[in-house]
LUMTI-834591 format. One record per residue (C-alpha): x, y, z; residue in three letters. Coordinates in steps of 0.05 Angstrom, whole numbers, padded with zeros to 5 digits, always signed. Layout:
XYZALA/...
***
This chain:
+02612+01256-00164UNK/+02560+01219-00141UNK/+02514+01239-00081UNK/+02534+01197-00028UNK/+02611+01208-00046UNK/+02593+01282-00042UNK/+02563+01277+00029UNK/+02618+01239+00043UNK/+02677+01285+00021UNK/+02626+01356+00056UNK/+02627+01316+00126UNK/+02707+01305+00120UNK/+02719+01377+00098UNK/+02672+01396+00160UNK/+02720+01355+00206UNK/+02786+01384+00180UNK/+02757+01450+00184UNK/+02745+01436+00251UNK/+02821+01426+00264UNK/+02846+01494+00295UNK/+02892+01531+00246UNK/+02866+01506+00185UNK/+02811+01549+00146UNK/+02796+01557+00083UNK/+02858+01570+00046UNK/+02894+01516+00072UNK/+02828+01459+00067UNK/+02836+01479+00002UNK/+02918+01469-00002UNK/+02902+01405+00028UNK/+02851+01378-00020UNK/+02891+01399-00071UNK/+02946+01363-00051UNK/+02912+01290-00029UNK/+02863+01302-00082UNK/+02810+01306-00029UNK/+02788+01328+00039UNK/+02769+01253+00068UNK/+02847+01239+00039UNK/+02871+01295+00074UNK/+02833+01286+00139UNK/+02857+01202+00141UNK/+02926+01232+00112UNK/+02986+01195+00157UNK/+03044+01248+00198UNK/+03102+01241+00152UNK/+03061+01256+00093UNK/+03028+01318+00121UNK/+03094+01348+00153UNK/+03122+01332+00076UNK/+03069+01377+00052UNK/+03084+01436+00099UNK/+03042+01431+00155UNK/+03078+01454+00229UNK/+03091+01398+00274UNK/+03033+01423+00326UNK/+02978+01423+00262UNK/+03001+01350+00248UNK/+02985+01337+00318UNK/+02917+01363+00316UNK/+02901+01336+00253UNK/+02924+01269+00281UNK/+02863+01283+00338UNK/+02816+01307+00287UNK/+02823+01238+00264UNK/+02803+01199+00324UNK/+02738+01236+00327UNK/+02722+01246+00257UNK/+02672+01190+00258UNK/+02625+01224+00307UNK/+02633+01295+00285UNK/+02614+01278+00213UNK/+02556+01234+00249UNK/+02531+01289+00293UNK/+02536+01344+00232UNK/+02505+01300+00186UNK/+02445+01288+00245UNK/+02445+01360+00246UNK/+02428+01379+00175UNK/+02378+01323+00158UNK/+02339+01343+00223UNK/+02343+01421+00209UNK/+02336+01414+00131UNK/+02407+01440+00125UNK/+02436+01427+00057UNK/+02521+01434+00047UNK/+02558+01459-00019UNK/+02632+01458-00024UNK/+02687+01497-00070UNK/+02685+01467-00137UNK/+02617+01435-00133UNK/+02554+01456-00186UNK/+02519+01486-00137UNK/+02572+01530-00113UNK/+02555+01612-00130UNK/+02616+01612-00188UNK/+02622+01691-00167UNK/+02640+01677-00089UNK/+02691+01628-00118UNK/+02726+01690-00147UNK/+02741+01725-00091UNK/+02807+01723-00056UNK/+02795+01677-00004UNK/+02725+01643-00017UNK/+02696+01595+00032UNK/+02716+01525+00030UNK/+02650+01499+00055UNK/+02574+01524+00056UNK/+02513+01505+00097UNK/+02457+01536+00073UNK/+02378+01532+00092UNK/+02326+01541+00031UNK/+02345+01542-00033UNK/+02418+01569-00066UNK/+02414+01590-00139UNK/+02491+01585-00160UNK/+02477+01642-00219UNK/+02436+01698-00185UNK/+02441+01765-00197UNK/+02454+01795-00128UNK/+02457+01860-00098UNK/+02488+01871-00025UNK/+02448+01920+00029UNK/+02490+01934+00087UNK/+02476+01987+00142UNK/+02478+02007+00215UNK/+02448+01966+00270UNK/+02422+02048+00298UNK/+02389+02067+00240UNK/+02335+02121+00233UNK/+02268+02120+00211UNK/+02296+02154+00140UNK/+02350+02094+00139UNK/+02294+02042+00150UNK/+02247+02067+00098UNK/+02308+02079+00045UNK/+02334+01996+00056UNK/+02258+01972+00049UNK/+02237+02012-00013UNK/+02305+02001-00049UNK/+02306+01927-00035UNK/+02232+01913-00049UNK/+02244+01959-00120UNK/+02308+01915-00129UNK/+02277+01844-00120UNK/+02217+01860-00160UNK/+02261+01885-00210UNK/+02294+01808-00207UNK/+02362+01815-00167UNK/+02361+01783-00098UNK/+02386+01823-00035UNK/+02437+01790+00000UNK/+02440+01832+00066UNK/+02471+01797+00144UNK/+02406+01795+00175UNK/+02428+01844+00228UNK/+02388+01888+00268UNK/+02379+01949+00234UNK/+02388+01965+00161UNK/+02399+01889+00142UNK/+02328+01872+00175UNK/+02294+01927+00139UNK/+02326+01906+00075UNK/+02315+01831+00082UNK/+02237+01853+00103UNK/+02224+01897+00034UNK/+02254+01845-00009UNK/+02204+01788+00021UNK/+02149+01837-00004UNK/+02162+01831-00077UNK/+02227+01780-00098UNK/+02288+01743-00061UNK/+02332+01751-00004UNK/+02397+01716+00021UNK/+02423+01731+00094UNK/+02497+01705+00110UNK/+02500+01693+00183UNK/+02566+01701+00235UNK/+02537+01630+00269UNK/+02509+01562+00250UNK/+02446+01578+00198UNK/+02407+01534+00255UNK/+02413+01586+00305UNK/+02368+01660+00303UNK/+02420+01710+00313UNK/+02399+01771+00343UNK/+02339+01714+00365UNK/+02277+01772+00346UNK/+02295+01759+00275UNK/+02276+01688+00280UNK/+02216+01683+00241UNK/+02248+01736+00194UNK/+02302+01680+00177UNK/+02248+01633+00171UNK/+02211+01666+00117UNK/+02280+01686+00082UNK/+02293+01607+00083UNK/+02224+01589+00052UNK/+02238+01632-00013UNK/+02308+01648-00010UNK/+02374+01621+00031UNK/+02405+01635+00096UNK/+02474+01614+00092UNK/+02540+01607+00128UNK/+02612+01587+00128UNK/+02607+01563+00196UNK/+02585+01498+00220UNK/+02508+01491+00255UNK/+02511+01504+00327UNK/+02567+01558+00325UNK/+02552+01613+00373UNK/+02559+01685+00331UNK/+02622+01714+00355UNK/+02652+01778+00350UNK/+02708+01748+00313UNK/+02667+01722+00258UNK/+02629+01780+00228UNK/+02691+01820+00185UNK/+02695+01743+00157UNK/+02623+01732+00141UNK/+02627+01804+00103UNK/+02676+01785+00051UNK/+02621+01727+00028UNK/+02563+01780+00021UNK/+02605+01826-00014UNK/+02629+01768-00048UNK/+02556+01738-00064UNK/+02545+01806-00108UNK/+02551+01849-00164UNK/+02548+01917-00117UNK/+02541+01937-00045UNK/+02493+01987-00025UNK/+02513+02030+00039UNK/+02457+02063+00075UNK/+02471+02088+00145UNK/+02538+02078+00167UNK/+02575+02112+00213UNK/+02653+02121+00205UNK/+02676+02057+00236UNK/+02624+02012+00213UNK/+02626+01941+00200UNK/+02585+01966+00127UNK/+02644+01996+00114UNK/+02694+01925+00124UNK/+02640+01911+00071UNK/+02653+01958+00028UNK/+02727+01956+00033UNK/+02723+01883+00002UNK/+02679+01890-00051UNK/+02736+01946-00076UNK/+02788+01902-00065UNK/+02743+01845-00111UNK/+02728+01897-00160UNK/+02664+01903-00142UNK/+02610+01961-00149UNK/+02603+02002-00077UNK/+02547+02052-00077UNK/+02527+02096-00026UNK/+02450+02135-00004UNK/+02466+02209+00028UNK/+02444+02226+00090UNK/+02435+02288+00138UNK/+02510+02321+00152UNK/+02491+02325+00216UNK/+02471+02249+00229UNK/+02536+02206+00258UNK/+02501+02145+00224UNK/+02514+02180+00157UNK/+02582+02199+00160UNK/+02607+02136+00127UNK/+02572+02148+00068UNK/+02595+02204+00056UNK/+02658+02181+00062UNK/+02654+02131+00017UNK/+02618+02182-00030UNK/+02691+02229-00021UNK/+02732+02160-00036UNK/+02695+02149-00110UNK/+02625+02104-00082UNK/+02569+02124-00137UNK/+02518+02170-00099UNK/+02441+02135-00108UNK/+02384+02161-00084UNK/+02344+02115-00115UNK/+02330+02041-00132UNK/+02324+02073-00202UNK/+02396+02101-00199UNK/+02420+02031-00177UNK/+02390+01993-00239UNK/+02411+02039-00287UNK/+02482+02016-00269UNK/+02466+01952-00297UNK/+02426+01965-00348UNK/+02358+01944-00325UNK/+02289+01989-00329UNK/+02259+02001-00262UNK/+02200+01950-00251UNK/+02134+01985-00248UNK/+02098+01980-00181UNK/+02040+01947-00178UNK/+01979+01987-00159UNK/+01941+01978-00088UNK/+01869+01988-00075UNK/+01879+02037-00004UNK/+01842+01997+00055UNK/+01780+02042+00071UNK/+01777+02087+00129UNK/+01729+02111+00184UNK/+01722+02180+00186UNK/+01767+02183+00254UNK/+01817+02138+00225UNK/+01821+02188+00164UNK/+01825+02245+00218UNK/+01885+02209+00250UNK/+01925+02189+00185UNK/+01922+02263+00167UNK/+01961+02285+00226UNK/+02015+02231+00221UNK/+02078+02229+00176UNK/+02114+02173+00148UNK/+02185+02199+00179UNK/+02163+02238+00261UNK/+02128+02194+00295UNK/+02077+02214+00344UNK/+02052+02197+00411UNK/+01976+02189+00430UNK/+01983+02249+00483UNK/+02010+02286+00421UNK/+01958+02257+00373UNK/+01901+02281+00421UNK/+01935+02345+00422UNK/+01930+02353+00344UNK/+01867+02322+00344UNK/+01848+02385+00401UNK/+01820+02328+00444UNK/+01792+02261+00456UNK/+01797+02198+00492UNK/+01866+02153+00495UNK/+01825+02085+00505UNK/+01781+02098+00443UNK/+01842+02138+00408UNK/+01888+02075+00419UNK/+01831+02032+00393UNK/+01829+02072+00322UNK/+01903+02069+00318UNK/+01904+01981+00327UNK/+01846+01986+00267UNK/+01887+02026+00229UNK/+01956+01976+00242UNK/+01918+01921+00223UNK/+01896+01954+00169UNK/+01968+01972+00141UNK/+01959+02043+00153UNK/+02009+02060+00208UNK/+02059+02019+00251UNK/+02087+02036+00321UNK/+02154+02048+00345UNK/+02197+02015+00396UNK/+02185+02083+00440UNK/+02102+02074+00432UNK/+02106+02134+00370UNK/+02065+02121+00315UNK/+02075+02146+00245UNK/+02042+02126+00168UNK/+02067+02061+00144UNK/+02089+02078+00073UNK/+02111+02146+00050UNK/+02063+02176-00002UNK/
***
């Protein structure tokens, strides 16, 4: 097909997926039928009610056609002017193991760049997740992108951030947004989407300029369950959306695997829940890997950034997992002054050495 006939058939898909009542599945029946979506869109009233469709759809594919025209203008507009590429079922480009899956999206708008055959690996957590939870999704994913698999994660706050973050340190990332890829959703994660599009893909089922609503999110799960070979639960609490997650990628035959947690932490419950119901329990990138085969990469070594004598006094008080205020750092430090104490402490962020806390606590950056 050539390129222009492929933009072509993408914008008329776009418009009859616009028509309310007709998603995926039946685009798909449709194209099948008039041997393509432009054909389908154009198609006249008897032959679509011959085909099955309820009087009412006929109708409002009978409107769609009216303003086809300047939908498919206004989309197009859209994606040259944010860089926004489209890939459709059956086309090259498409990822051949999201086709597989029960009911795979007809249509794809993605941002950066899609490689069809990746190995990927799903990350999926809770939006309240703990320091532990954090530092588990960022050393896993980096470990797993370094070792070559990109993390495909839903760029929620949370566990998805943290795992989209430690993959950008070392390999590839794919987020799958509930909205249009041209809008941040939550909006801090802006430039975090940025940077994921520069060396990776955001992606999305759902056409630019589509607000993120509730009703969107158990749909936009089944394509990063379906985008992988496994899905990795960390943090999730018994009714989780992680677990909608992990419900499909059973149902698609799919590897589910699960990190433990504290008994006593809510956010953990689902884990272990899914760690009763058969998931494999990891504790470890390593554990992961060894699923498929592959040798855990070896981590490259880092020169440690030098430090003042009263930035080495700090960094022994602090942890990687309790974070502490400066009224209890002077405390441990048996005095001293907050002005020059919070002084040592933006040194030693820009340094890499610690990182603070929505609640002003500051703990070590990495885990030794």
């Amino acid at each position: 097909m050539e390129e222009e006939e492929r933009q072509a058939e993408h914008l008329a898909l776009a418009a009859l997926l616009r028509v309310n009542g007709i998603g995926s599945a039946a685009a798909g029946k449709l194209r099948a039928v008039f041997g393509s979506a432009r054909a389908a869109l154009h198609a006249p009233a008897d032959a679509l009610a011959q085909h099955g469709l309820p009087p009412k759809l006929v109708r409002d594919v009978q409107k769609a056609q009216k303003g086809a025209e300047a939908y498919e203008a206004q989309i197009l507009e859209t994606c040259e002017r944010g860089s926004i590429r489209m890939t459709a079922l059956g086309d090259d480009d498409y990822p051949p193991v999201l086709a597989e899956i029960f009911s795979p999206p007809a249509l794809l708008y993605y941002r950066g760049t899609l490689i069809p055959d990746a190995q990927c690996l799903a990350m999926v957590g809770s939006r309240r997740f703990s320091r532990y939870g954090e530092g588990v999704a960022k050393s896993f994913a980096e470990t797993l992108a370094r070792a070559g698999f990109t993390v495909v994660s839903g760029a929620a706050r949370g566990i998805d951030s943290a795992s989209h973050r430690g993959a950008l340190a070392s390999g590839r990332t794919v987020a799958v947004l509930g909205c249009g890829v041209d809008i941040a959703y939550p909006p801090e994660n802006r430039r975090l989407l940025a940077e994921i599009a520069e060396s990776g893909a955001v992606l999305s089922e759902y056409a630019p300029g589509t607000p993120p609503l509730p009703a969107f999110f158990p749909a936009r799960n089944r394509i990063i369950s379906g985008l992988s070979r496994g899905v990795i639960v960390i943090e999730a609490a018994e009714k989780s959306g992680s677990l909608i997650t992990a419900g499909m990628a059973v149902q698609e035959g799919r590897d589910v695997f699960a990190v433990p947690g504290s008994i006593y932490s809510p956010t953990s419950m689902g884990c272990h829940r899914l760690i009763q119901q058969g998931a494999k329990l990891v504790t470890s990138a390593a554990d992961v890997l060894e699923e498929y085969g592959v040798d855990p990469p070896k981590k490259p070594k880092q020169k440690a950034p030098a430090m003042s004598k009263e930035e080495r006094a700090v960094y022994q008080i602090l942890s990687y997992e309790h974070p502490l205020t400066i009224d209890e750092i002077i405390v441990s430090l048996d005095g001293g002054d907050a002005a020059s104490l919070s002084f040592v402490l933006l040194q030693m962020e820009l340094k890499g050495l610690v990182e603070e806390n929505d609640t002003h606590g500051y703990m070590r950056a990495k885990r030794e």
